[in-house]
C-alpha positions as CSV (number, residue, x, y, z in Angstrom):
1,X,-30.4,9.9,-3.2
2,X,-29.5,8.1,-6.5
3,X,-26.8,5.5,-5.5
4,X,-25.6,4.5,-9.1
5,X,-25.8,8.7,-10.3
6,X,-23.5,9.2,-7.1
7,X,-20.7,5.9,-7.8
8,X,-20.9,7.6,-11.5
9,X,-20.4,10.8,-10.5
10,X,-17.4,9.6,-8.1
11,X,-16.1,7.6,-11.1
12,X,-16.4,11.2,-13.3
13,X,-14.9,13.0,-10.8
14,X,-11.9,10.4,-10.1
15,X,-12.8,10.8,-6.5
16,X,-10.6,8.0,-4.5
17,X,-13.3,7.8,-1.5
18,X,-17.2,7.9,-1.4
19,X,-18.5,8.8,2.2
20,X,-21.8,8.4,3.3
21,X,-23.3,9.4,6.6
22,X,-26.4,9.7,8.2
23,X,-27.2,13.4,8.9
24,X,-24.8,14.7,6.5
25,X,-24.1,15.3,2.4
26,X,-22.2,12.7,0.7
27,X,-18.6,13.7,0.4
28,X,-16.2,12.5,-2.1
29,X,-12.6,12.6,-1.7
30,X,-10.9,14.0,-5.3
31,X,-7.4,14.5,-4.9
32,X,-6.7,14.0,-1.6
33,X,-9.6,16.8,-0.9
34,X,-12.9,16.3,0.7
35,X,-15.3,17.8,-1.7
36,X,-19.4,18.0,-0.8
37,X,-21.5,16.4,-2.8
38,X,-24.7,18.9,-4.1
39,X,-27.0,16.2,-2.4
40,X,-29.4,16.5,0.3
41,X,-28.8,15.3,3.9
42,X,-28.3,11.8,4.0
43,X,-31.7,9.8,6.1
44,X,-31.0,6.8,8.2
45,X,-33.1,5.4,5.7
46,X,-30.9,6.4,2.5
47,X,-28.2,4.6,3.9
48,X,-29.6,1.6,4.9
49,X,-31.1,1.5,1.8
50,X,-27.1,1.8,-0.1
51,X,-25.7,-0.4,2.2
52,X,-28.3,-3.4,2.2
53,X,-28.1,-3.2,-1.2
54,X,-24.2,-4.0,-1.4
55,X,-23.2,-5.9,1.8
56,X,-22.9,-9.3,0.5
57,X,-25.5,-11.8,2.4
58,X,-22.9,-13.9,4.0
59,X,-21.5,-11.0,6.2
60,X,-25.0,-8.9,6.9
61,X,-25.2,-10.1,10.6
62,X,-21.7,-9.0,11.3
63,X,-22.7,-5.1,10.5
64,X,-24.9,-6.0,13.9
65,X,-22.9,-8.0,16.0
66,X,-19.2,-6.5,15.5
67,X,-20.6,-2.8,14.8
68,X,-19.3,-2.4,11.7
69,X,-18.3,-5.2,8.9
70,X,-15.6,-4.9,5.5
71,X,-16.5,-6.3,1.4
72,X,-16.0,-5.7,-1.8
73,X,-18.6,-4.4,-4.4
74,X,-18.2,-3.9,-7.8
75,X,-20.3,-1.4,-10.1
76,X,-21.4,-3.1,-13.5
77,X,-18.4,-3.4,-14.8
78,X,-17.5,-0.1,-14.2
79,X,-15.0,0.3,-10.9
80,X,-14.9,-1.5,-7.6
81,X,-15.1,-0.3,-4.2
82,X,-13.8,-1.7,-1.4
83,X,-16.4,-1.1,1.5
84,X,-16.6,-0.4,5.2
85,X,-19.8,0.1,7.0
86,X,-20.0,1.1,10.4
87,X,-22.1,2.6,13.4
88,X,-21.1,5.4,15.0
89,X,-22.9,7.4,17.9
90,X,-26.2,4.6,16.6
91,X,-25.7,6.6,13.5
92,X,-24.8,4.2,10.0
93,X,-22.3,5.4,7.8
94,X,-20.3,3.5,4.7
95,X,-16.8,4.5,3.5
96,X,-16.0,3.5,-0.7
97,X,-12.8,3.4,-1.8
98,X,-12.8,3.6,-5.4
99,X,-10.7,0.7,-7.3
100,X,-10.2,1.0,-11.2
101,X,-11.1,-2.2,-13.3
102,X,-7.7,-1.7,-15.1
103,X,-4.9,-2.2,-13.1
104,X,-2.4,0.9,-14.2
105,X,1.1,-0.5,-15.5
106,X,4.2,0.6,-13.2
107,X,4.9,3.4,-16.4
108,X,1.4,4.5,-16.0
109,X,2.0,5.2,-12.4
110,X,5.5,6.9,-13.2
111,X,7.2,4.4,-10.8
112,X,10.9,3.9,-10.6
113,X,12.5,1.3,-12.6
114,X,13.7,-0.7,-9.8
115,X,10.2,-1.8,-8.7
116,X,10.2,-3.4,-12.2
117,X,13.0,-5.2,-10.9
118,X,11.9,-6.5,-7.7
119,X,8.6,-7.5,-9.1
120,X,10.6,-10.6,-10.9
121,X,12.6,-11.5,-8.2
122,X,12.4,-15.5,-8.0
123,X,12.9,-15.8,-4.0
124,X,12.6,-13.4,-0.7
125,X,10.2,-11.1,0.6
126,X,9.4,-7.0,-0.9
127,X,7.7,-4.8,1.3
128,X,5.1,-1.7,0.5
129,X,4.6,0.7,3.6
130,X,3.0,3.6,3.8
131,X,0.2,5.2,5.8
132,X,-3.6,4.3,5.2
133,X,-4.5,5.9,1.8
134,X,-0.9,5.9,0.6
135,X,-1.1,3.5,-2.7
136,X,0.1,0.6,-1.5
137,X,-2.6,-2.0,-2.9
138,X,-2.2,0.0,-6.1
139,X,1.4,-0.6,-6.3
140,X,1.6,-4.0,-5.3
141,X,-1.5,-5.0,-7.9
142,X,0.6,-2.6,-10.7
143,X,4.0,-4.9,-10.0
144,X,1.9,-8.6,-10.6
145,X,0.3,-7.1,-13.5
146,X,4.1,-6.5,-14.8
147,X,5.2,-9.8,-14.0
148,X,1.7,-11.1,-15.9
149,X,2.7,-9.4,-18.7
150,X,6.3,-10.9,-19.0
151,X,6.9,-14.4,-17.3
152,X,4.7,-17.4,-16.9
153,X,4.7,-18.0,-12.4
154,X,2.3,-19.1,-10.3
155,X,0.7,-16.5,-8.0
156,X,-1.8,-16.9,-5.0
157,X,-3.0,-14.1,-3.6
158,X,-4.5,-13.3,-0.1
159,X,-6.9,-10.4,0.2
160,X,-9.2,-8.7,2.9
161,X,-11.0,-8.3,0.9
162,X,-9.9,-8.5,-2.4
163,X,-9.6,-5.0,-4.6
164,X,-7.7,-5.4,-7.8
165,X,-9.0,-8.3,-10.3
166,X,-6.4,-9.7,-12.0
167,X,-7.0,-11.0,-15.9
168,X,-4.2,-14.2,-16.3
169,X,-1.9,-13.6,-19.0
170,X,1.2,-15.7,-18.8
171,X,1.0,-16.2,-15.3
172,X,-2.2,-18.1,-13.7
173,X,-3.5,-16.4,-10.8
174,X,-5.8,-17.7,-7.9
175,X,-7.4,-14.8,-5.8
176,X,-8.4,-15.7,-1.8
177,X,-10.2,-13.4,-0.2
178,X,-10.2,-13.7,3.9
179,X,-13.7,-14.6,5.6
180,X,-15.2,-16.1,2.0
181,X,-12.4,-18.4,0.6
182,X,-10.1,-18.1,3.8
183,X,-10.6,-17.6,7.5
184,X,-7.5,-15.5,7.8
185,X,-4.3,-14.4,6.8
186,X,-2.3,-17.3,8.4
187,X,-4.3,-20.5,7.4
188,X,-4.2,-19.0,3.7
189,X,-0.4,-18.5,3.8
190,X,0.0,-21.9,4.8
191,X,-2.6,-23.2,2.5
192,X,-0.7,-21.6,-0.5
193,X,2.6,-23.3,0.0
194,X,0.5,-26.5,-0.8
195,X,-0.5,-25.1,-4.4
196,X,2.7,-24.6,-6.4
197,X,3.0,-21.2,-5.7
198,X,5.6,-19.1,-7.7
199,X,4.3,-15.8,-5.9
200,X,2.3,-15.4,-2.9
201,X,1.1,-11.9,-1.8
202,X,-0.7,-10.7,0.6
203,X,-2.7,-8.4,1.5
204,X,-1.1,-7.2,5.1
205,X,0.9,-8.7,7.7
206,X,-1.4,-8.0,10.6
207,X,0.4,-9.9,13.2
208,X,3.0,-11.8,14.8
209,X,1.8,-15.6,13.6
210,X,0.9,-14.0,9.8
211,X,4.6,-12.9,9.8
212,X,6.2,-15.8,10.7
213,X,4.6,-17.9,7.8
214,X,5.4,-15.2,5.4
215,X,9.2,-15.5,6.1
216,X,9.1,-19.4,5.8
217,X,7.6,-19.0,2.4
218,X,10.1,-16.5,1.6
219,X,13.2,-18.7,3.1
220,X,11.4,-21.7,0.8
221,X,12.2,-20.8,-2.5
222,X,9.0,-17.9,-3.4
223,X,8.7,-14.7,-4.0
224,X,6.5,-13.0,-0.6
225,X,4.6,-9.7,-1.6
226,X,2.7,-7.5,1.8
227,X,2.2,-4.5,2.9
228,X,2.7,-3.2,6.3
229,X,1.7,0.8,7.7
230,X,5.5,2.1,8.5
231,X,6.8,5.2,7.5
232,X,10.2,3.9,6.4
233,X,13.0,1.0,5.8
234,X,14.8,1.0,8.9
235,X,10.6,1.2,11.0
236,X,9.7,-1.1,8.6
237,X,12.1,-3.6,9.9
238,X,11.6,-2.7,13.6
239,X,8.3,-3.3,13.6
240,X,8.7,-6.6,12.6
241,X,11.4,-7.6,14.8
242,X,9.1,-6.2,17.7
243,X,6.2,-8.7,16.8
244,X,8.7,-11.3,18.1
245,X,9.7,-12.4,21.7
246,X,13.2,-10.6,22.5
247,X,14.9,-13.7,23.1
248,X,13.4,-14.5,19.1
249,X,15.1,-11.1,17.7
250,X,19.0,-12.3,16.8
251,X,17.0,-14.9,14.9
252,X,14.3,-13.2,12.9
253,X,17.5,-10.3,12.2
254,X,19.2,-13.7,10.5
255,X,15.6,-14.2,8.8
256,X,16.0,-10.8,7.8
257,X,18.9,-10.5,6.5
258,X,18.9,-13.5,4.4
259,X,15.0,-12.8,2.9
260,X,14.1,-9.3,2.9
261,X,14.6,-8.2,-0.4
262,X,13.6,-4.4,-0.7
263,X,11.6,-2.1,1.3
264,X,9.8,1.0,-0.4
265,X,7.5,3.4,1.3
266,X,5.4,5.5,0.0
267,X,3.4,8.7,-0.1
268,X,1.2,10.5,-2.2
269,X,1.2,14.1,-3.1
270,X,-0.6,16.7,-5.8
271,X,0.6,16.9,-9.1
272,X,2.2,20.6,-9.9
273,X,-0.6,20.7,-12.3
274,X,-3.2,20.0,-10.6
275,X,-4.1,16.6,-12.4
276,X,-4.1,14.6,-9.3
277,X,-1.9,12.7,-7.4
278,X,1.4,10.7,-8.1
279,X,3.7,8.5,-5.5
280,X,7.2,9.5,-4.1
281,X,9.0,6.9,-2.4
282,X,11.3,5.7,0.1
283,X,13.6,2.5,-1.3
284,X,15.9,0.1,0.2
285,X,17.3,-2.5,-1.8
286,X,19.0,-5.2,0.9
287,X,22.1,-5.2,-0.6
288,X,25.1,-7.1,1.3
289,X,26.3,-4.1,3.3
290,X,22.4,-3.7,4.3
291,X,21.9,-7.4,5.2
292,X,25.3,-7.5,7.4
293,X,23.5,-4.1,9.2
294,X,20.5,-6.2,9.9
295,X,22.3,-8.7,11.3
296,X,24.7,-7.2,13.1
297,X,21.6,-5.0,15.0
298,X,22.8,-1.9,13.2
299,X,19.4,-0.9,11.9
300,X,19.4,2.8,12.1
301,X,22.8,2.3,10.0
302,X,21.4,1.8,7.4
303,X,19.7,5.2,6.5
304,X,23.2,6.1,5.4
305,X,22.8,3.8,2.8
306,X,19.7,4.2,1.7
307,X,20.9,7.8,0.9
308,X,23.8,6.6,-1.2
309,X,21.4,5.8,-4.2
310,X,23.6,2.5,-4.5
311,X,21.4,0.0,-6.6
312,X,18.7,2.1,-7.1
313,X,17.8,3.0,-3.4
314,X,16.4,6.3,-2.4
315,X,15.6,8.8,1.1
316,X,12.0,10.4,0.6
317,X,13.5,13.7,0.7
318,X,15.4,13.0,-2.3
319,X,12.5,11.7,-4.3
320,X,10.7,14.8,-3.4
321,X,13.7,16.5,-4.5
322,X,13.5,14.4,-8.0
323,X,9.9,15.2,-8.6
324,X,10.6,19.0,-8.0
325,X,13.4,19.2,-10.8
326,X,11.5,17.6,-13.2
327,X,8.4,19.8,-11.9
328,X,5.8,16.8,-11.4
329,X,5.3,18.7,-7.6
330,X,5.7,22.3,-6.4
331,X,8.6,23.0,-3.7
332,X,6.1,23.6,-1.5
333,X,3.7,20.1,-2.0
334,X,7.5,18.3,-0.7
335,X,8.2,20.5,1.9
336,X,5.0,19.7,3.5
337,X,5.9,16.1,3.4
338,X,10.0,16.2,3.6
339,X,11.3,14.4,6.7
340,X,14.5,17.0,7.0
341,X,13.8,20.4,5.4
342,X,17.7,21.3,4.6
343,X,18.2,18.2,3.0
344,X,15.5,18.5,1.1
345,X,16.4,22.0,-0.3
346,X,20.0,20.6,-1.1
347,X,18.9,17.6,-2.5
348,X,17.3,20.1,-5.0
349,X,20.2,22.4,-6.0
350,X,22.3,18.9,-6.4
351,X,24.2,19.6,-3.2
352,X,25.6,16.7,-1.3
353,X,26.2,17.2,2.3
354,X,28.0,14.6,4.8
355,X,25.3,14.8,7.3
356,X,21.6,15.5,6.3
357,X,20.7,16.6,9.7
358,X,19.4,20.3,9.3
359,X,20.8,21.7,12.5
360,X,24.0,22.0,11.8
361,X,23.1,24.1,8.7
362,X,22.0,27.5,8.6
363,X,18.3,28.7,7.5
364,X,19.6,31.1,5.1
């Protein structure tokens, strides 16, 4: 096997994922799709070979020790990838996710305006969920490479490891990556707020101690990018409010609802025209009615809201709906993924309903 014919085939292909495993073909992943790669089967030797070539010296031993060990490697100066290598059954295998050199602008991505607006907020904490796979490091890298273009901040960021290389333009940008420059989330949050930070984002809020310092830089006075895996505002919230010890929840609700400043989950789906993929999302803006919700411990209340479209917020359904109108996806792409089928269909024909639960409609 030809390890730089196969990244430049991935990079031809616009294949999101490179798999490699011992006793098998490479696969890419184009689309969504796992597609074969005409290749041979893969030796233990071919992939020892690939991956001793690209695990950075400083982390080798932890492929032995911990089974399986995470990096970055970049191509030339072609694409990066951000790397897992792994044992599994004694057999070695490497997952690649592809990362562009250019960082695509929010238009590029045909996001919605208001994630233009969030990305200059001056104070609080924005949230991008979503699954594994979803776009979320995309999103996030697309919304400081708006604010790069148009205001001079600081911005720290905190990456494991880090995907997206940022080129300064007015803003001057440090990149931390966990295990190299950091030894984890936490101790780099709290190391930022001690270097003039404007911006601090990072990479995920893994746990209860990485959240906590997250909302005291948000309740300080800067702007607090993550990502966290939910599938929605109102989980999103839950989840964090279940990190904490229950006599800790009427507090971090107050946190909350003073900080959070929008939630939007994600999800990617084919193109109609077969051109690839494209994100529909979720969005909650945390306007007053949604803060006093949060506080008040009316969480699932605020899916009403969301639905309203008030300040710019969204249900997935109805972005699925959107996309279908304007025929970026196929009726049948958002179906797969639409959370309530009937609303979904009404959302489509511009019919507004004062419940979206589907069982009190008919099929017809």
């Amino acid at each position: 096997m030809n390890f730089e014919v196969l990244i430049q085939g991935a990079i031809k292909h616009k294949a999101s994922d490179i798999h490699l495993l011992q006793g098998l073909a490479p696969f890419f992943r184009v689309h969504g799709a796992l597609t074969r790669v005409d290749s041979t089967i893969l030796s233990r030797e071919d992939v020892e070979q690939v991956v001793s070539q690209i695990v950075p010296t400083r982390i080798a031993h932890l492929l032995e020790s911990n089974r399986g060990v995470d990096f970055s490697y970049q191509f030339r100066n072609m694409e990066r990838f951000r790397c897992a290598a792994f044992y599994e059954q004694k057999r070695l295998g490497l997952a690649m996710r592809c990362i562009p050199m250019k960082i695509p602008t929010l238009d590029e991505l045909e996001m919605p305006d208001v994630l233009k607006s969030v990305s200059r907020i001056h104070r609080g904490m924005v949230l991008l969920t979503g699954i594994t796979g979803s776009g979320k490091s995309t999103a996030l890298a697309s919304m400081i490479h708006h604010l790069n273009n148009l205001e001079a901040r600081r911005v720290i960021t905190i990456e494991d490891p880090i995907e997206y290389i940022y080129v300064p333009e007015k803003c001057i940008i440090s990149q931390r990556e966990v295990g190299d420059d950091i030894p984890d989330f936490a101790m780099g949050l709290r190391q930022a707020l001690r270097m003039d930070p404007d911006v601090i984002l990072i990479g995920e809020m893994r746990d209860l101690e990485t959240i906590r310092v997250a909302i005291k830089a948000a309740e300080t006075g800067h702007l607090l990018l993550s990502t966290l895996h939910t599938t929605g505002a109102v989980h999103t919230i839950q989840r964090i409010i279940g990190h904490y010890p229950e006599q800790e929840h009427e507090l971090v609700r107050e946190q909350l609802a003073l900080n959070l400043k929008a939630s939007i989950t994600q999800r990617l789906l084919r193109r109609a025209d077969g051109t690839g993929r494209m994100a529909a999302q979720e969005i909650m803006v945390v306007t007053d009615v949604v803060a006093k919700l949060i506080r008040d411990n009316r969480i699932p209340d605020i899916f009403p809201i969301i639905r309203s479209r008030e300040a710019g917020m969204q249900t997935f359904d109805q972005a699925l709906a959107d996309l279908v109108r304007i025929g970026k996806i196929t009726f049948e792409e958002g179906k797969k993924y639409c959370e309530d089928f009937y609303a979904y269909r009404r959302f489509i024909h511009g019919v507004s309903a004062s419940s979206d639960k589907g069982s009190i409609l008919s099929a017809g």
